[in-house]
C-alpha positions as CSV (number, residue, x, y, z in Angstrom):
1,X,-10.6,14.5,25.5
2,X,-9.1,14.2,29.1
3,X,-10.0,11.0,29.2
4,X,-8.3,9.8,26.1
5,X,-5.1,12.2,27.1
6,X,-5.0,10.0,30.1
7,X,-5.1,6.7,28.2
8,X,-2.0,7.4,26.5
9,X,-0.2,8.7,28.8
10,X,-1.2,5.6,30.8
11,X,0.2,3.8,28.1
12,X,3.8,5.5,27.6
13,X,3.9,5.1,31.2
14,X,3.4,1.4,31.0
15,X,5.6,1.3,27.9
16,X,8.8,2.5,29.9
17,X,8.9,-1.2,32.1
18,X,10.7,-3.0,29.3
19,X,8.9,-6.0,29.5
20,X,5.7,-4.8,28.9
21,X,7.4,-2.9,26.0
22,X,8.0,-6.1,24.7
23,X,5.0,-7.5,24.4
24,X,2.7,-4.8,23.5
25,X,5.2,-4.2,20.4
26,X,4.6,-8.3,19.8
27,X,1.2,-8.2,20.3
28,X,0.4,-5.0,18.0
29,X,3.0,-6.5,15.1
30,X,0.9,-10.0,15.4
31,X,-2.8,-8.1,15.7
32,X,-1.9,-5.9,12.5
33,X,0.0,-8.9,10.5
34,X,-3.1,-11.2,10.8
35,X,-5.7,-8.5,10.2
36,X,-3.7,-7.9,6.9
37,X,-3.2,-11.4,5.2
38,X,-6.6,-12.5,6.5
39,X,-8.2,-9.8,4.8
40,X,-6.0,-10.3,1.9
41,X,-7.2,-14.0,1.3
42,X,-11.0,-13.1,2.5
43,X,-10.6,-10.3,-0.7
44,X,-9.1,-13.4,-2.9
45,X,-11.9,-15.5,-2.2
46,X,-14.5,-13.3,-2.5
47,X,-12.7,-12.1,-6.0
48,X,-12.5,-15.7,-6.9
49,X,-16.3,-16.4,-6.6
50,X,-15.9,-19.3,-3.7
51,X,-18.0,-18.9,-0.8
52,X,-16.6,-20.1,3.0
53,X,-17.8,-23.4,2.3
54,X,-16.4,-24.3,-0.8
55,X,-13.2,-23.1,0.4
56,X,-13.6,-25.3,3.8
57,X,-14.1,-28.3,1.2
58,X,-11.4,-27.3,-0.8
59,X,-8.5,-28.0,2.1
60,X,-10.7,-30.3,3.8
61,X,-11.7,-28.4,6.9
62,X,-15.3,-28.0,8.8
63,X,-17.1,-24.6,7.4
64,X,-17.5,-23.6,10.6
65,X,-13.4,-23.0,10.5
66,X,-13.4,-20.4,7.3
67,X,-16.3,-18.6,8.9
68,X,-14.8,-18.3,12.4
69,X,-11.3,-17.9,10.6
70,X,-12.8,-14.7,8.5
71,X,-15.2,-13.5,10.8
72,X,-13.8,-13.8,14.8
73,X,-12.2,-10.7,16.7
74,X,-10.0,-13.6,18.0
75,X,-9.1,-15.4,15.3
76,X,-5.4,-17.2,15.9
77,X,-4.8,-19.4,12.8
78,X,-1.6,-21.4,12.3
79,X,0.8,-21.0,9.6
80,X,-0.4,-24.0,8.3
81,X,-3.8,-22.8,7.7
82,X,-3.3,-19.9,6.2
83,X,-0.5,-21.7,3.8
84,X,-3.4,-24.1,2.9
85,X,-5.9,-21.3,2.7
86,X,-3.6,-19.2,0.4
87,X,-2.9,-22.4,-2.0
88,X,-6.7,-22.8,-2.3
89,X,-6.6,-19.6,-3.6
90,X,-3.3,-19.4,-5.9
91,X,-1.8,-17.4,-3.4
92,X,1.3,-18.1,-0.8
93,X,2.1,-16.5,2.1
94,X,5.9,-14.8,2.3
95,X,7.8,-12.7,4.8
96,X,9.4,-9.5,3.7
97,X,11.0,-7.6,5.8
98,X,9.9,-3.9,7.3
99,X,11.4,-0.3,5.9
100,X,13.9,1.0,7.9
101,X,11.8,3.3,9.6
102,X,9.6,0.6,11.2
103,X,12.7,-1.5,12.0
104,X,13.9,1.3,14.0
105,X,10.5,1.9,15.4
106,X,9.4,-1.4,16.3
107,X,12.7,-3.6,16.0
108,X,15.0,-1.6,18.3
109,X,12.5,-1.7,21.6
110,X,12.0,-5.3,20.8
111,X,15.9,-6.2,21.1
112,X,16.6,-3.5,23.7
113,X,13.3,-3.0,25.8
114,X,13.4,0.5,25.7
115,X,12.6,3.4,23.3
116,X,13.3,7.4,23.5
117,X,9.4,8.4,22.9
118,X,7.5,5.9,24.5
119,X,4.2,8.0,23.8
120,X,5.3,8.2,20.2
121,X,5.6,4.6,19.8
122,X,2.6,3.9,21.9
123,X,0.2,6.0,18.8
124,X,2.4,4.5,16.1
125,X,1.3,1.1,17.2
126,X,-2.3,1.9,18.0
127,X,-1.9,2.6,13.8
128,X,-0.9,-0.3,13.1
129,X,-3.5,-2.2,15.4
130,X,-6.6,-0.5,14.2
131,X,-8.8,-2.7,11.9
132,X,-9.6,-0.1,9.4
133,X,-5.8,0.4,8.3
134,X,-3.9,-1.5,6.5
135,X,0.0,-1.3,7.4
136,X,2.8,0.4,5.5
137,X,4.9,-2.0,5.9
């Protein structure tokens, strides 16, 4: 337990240079957004009966591109991608925009590089990151 006590208070420590701030609230917001609409459209397909290949064929990509786009830890897709991905599957990808409550968690230390509880933030994020969860957005 020590151990993981000194994690995050590593991490709110690191959280309080603004620029890291920055980018770890990035960087968690684009983790958890592509974990949730690529496991949104890997449900769709499998709910519409296609398999990886067939879905490859239907946008005219390799295979190997749907498998490493639904199966890699590292998986960076563009927009366009998932647009055509989506259309394959009657789907579109939107933006809508975050409660209040994340807006002031999230939004606030993005335009001002700084936030009161930095240790609070740091496990709100670490939510939000974990591949298990889906967001509340």
């Amino acid at each position: 337990m020590d151990g993981n006590r000194a994690f995050w208070d590593d991490l709110a420590h690191d959280l309080e240079d603004p620029e890291f701030l920055r980018e770890y609230v990035v960087e968690s917001m684009r983790i958890a957004t592509l974990d949730f609409v690529l496991n949104a459209l890997d449900e769709a397909r499998e709910a519409a009966g296609l398999s990886k290949a067939e879905l490859a064929r239907a946008i005219q990509v390799e295979p190997a591109a749907i498998r490493r786009l639904f199966s890699s830890d590292q998986a960076n897709p563009t927009l366009g991608t998932l647009a055509a991905v989506a259309a394959a599957l009657g789907m579109r990808i939107s933006v809508e925009p975050l409660s209040k409550a994340h807006r002031r968690k999230f939004t606030v230390p993005l335009l001002e590089g700084l936030v009161a509880d930095t240790m609070k933030l740091a496990k709100h994020l670490e939510t939000f990151r974990s591949p298990t969860s889906m967001p509340a957005w």
